[in-house]
C-alpha positions as CSV (number, residue, x, y, z in Angstrom):
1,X,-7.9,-13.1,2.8
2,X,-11.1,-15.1,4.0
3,X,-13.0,-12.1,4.8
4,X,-16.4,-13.4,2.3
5,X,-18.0,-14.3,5.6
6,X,-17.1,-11.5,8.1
7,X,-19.8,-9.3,9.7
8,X,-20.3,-5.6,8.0
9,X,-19.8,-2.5,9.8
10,X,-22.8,-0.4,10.3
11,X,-20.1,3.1,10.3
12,X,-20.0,2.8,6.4
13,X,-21.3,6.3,4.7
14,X,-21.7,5.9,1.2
15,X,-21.8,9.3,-0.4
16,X,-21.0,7.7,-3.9
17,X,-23.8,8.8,-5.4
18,X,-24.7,11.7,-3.6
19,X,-22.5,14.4,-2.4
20,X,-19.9,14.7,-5.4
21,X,-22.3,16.7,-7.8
22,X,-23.5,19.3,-5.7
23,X,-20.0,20.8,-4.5
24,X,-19.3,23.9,-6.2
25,X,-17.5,24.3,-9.6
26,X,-14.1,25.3,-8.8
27,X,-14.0,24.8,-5.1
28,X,-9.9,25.0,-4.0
29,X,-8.3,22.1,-2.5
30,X,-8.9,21.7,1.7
31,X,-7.5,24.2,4.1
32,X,-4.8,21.5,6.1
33,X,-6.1,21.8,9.7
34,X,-4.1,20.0,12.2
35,X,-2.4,17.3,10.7
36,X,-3.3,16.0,7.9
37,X,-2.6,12.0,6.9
38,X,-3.0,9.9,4.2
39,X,-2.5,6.9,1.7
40,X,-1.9,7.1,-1.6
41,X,-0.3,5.5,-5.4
42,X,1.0,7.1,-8.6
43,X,-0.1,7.3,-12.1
44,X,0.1,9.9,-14.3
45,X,-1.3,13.4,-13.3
46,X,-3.7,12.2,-10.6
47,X,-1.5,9.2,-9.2
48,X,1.4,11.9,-8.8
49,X,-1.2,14.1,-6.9
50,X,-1.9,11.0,-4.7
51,X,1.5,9.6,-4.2
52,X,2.3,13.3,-3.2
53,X,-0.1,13.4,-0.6
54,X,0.4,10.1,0.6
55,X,4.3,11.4,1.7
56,X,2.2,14.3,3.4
57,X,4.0,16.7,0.2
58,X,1.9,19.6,-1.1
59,X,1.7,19.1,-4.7
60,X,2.6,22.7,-5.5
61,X,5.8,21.6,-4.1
62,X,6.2,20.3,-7.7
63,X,7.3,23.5,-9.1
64,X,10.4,23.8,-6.7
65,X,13.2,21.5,-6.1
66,X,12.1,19.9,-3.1
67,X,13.0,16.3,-3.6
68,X,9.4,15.3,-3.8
69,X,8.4,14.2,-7.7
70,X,6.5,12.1,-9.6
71,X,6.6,8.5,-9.4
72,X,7.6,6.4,-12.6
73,X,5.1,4.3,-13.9
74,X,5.1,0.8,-13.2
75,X,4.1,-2.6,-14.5
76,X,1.5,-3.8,-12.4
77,X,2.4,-7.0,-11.4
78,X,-0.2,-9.8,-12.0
79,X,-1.5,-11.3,-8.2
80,X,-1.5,-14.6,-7.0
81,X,-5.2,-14.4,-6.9
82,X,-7.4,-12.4,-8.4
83,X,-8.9,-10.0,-5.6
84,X,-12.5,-8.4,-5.5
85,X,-11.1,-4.7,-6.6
86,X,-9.2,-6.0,-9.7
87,X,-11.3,-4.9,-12.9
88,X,-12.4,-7.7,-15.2
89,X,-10.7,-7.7,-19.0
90,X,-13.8,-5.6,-20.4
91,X,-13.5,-2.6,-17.5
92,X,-16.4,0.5,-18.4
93,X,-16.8,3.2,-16.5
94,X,-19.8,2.1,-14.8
95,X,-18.5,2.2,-11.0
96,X,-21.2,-0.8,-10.3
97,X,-20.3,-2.7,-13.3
98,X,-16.4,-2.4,-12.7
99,X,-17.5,-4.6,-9.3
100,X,-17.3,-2.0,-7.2
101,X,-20.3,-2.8,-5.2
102,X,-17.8,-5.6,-4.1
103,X,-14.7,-3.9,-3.2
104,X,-17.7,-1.7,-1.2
105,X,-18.6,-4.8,0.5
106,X,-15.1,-5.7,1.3
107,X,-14.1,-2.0,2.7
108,X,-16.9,-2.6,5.0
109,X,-16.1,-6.2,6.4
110,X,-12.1,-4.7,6.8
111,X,-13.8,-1.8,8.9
112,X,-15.2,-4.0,10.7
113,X,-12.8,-6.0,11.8
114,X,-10.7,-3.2,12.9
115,X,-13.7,-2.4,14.9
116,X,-14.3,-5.6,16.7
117,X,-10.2,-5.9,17.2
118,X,-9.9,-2.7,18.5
119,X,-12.8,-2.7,21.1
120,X,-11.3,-5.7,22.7
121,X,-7.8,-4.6,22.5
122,X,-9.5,-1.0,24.9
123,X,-11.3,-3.1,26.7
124,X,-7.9,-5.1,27.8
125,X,-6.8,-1.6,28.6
126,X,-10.2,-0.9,30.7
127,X,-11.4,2.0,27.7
128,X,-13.7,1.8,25.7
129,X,-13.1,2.6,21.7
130,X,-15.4,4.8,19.8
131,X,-15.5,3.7,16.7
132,X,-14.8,5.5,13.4
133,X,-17.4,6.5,10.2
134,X,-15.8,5.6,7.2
135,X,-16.7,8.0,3.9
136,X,-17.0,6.3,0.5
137,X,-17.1,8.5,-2.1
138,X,-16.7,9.9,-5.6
139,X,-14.3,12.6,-7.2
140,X,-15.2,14.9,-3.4
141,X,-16.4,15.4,-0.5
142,X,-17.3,17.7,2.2
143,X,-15.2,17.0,5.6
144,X,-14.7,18.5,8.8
145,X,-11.0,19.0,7.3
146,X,-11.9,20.6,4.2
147,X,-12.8,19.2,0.7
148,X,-11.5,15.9,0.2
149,X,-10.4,15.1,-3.2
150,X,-10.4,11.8,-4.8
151,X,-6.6,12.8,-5.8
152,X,-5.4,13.0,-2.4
153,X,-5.9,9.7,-2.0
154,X,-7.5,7.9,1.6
155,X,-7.1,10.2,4.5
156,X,-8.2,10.6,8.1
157,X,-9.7,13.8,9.7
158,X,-9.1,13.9,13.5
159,X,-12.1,16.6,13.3
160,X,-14.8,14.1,12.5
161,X,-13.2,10.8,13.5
162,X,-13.4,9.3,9.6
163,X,-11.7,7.8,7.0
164,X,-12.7,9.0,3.3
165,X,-12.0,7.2,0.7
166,X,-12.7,7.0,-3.3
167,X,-12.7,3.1,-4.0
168,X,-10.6,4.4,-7.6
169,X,-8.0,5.1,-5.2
170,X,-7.0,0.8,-5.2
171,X,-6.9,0.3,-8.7
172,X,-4.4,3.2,-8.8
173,X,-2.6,2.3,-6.4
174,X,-2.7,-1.6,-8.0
175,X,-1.2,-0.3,-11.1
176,X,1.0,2.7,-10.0
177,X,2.9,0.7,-7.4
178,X,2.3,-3.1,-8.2
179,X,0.9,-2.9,-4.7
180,X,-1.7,-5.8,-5.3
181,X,-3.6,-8.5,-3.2
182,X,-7.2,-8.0,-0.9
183,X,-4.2,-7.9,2.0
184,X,-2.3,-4.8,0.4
185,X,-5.8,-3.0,0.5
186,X,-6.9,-4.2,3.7
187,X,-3.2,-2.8,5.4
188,X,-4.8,0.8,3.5
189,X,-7.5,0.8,5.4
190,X,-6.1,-0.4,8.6
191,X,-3.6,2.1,8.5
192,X,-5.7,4.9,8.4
193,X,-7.8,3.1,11.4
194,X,-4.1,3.3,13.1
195,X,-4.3,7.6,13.0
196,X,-8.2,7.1,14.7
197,X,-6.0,5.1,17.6
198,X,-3.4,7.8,18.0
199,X,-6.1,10.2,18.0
200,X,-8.1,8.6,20.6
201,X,-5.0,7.7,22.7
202,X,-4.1,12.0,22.8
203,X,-0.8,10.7,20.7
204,X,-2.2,12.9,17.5
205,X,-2.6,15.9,19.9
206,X,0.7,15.3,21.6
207,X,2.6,15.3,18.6
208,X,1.1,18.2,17.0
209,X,2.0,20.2,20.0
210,X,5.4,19.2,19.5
211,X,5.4,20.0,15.9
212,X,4.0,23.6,16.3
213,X,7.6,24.2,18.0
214,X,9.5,22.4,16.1
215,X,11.5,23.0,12.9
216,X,10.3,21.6,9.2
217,X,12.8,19.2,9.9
218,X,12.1,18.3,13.1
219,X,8.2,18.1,12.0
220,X,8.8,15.7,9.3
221,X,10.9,13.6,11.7
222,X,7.7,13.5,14.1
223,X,5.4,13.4,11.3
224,X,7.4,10.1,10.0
225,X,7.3,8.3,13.8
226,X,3.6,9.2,13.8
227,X,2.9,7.3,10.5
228,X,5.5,4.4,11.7
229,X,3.7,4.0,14.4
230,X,0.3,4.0,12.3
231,X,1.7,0.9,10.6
232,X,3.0,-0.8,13.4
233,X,-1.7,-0.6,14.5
234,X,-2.0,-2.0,11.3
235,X,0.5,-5.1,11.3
236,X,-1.4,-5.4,15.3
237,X,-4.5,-5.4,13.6
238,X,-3.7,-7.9,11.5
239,X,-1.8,-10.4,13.8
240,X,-5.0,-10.3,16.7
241,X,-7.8,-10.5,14.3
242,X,-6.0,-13.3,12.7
243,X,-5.7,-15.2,16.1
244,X,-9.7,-14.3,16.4
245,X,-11.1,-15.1,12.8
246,X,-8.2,-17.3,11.1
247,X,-8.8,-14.1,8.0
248,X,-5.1,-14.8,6.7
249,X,-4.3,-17.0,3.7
250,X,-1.0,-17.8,2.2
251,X,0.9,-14.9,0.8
252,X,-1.5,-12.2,2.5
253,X,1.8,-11.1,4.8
254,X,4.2,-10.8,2.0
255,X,1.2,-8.5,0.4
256,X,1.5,-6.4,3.1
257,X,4.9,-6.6,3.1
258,X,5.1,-5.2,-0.8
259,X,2.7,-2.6,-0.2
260,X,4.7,-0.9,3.0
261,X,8.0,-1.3,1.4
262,X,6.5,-0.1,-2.1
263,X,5.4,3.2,-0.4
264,X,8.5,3.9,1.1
265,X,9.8,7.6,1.2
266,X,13.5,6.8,0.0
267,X,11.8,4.0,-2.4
268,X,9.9,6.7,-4.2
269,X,12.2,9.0,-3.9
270,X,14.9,7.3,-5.7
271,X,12.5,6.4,-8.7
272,X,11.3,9.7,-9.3
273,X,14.3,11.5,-8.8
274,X,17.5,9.3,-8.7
275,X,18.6,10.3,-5.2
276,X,17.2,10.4,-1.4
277,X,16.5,13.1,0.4
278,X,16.1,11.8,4.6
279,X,15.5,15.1,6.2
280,X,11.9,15.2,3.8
281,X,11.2,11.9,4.5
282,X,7.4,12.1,6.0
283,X,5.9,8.8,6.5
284,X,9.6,6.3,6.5
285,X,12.1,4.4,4.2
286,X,10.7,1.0,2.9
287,X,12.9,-0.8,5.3
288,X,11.0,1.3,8.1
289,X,7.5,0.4,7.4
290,X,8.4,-2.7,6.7
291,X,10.2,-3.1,10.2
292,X,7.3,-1.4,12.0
293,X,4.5,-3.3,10.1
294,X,6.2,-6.8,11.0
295,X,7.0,-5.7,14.4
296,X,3.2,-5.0,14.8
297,X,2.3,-8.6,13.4
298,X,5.0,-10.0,15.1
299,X,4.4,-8.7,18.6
300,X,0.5,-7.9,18.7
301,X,1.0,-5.3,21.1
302,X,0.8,-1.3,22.0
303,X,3.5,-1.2,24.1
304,X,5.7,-2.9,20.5
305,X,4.4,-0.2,18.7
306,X,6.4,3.2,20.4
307,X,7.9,4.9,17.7
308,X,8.6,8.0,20.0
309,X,10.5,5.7,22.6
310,X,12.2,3.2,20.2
311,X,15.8,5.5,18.7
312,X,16.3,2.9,15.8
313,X,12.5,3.2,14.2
């Protein structure tokens, strides 16, 4: 991506070295209030935890036979390029020596962008958007949501209109899911920015209406158009703030490609467990996010992006 000379968001809260160490010892994991989304990769114990929550799966789940396990560790496959969040061959444990003062500057210029491409996209629509805070942070954090872990991997919270995130949360998902490329990550991000549009639009509150009468099956099946839907914003994103800023380089799309079809529900299904399981399916089959992402980029538009109107998804 040529995103080195984009503007940087002024919504960037950088708790990093802050907030982490002053949460109690012991604090449970968040109270889910209202629905709760989320992006996440698997490795080991705490990508499992991610990858879990990513699917929108309670990791306790793990001690029943619900279909949702852990993921198998991967390869990471080497990138075209290398990309501001890949560590260097001598990686400490120094956050600012792994370069992560970069990938900060990155997540930043991404935010950004969704900011100045979804303020003209409302103003075509004769709204205005209110643009999100986005939460960098380390280990935890305090949220109008409840306390976000670094294990649950990047998440929204309707309540406060942010995106938290722990910048670890890219090399996991790098290495857990060969998801790689500046692109994969920016898709992340945009993603997430895709819930702040539902939740803006009433399409958050709408469907959580829906869900409180609906069966667990029924809920995943809205839960899955919701997140469909959320990567259909970001493939948008990507298409109009290409046509803007020219921020696309050769192989970005496939990027994005891999990293929607790598997160898959059946895809990670199937590796963890050897067989599918549709009717748990929370955020779509590979071939979904793939379709919805590309329709996004393809089409550039809302009215492309109904999940809730379109039968096939």
């Amino acid at each position: 991506m040529r995103w080195r000379t984009g503007r940087r968001s002024d919504n960037i809260e950088d708790r990093r070295d802050s907030d982490s160490g002053n949460l109690p010892f012991g604090t449970q994991r968040p109270l889910r209030v209202g629905r709760r989304v989320g992006v996440g990769g698997g490795l080991g114990g705490l990508l499992l935890v991610i990858v879990l929550l990513f699917l929108g799966v309670d990791p306790s789940l793990l001690l029943t036979d619900s279909g949702q396990i852990a993921i198998p560790q991967q390869a990471p496959i080497e990138p075209s390029g290398r990309s501001p969040f890949e560590p260097g061959p001598s990686q400490t444990t120094n956050r600012r020596a792994s370069g992560q003062d970069e990938l900060a500057d990155f997540v930043s210029v991404i935010l950004a962008d969704t900011e100045d491409t979804w303020g003209a996209i409302f103003r075509e629509r004769g709204e205005r958007y209110s643009d999100p805070k986005l939460v960098m942070y380390t280990g935890m954090t305090r949220s109008a949501c409840g306390l976000g872990k670094a294990a649950m991997g990047p998440f929204y919270c309707p309540a406060d209109r942010k995106v938290y995130i722990d910048l670890d949360f890219y090399r996991e998902l790098r290495d857990g899911l060969g998801a790689h490329g500046d692109f994969a990550q920016a898709y992340v991000i945009a993603h997430e920015i895709g819930h702040h549009v539902q939740n803006l639009l009433g399409i958050s509150d709408q469907v959580d209406a829906l869900r409180q009468r609906a069966s667990q099956t029924e809920a995943n099946a809205l839960s899955v158009r919701l997140e469909l839907q959320a990567d259909c914003f970001a493939g948008l994103w990507a298409k109009r703030a290409h046509q803007a800023r020219d921020i696309l380089e050769q192989g970005d799309i496939e990027e994005g490609l891999n990293a929607a079809s790598a997160i898959g529900d059946d895809h990670l299904q199937r590796q963890s467990r050897g067989y599918v399981r549709p009717d748990s399916f929370t955020h779509g089959s590979s071939a979904q996010r793939v379709r919805w992402f590309k329709r996004g980029l393809d089409e550039g538009t809302l009215a492309a992006c109904d999940t809730f109107a379109d039968e096939r998804r």
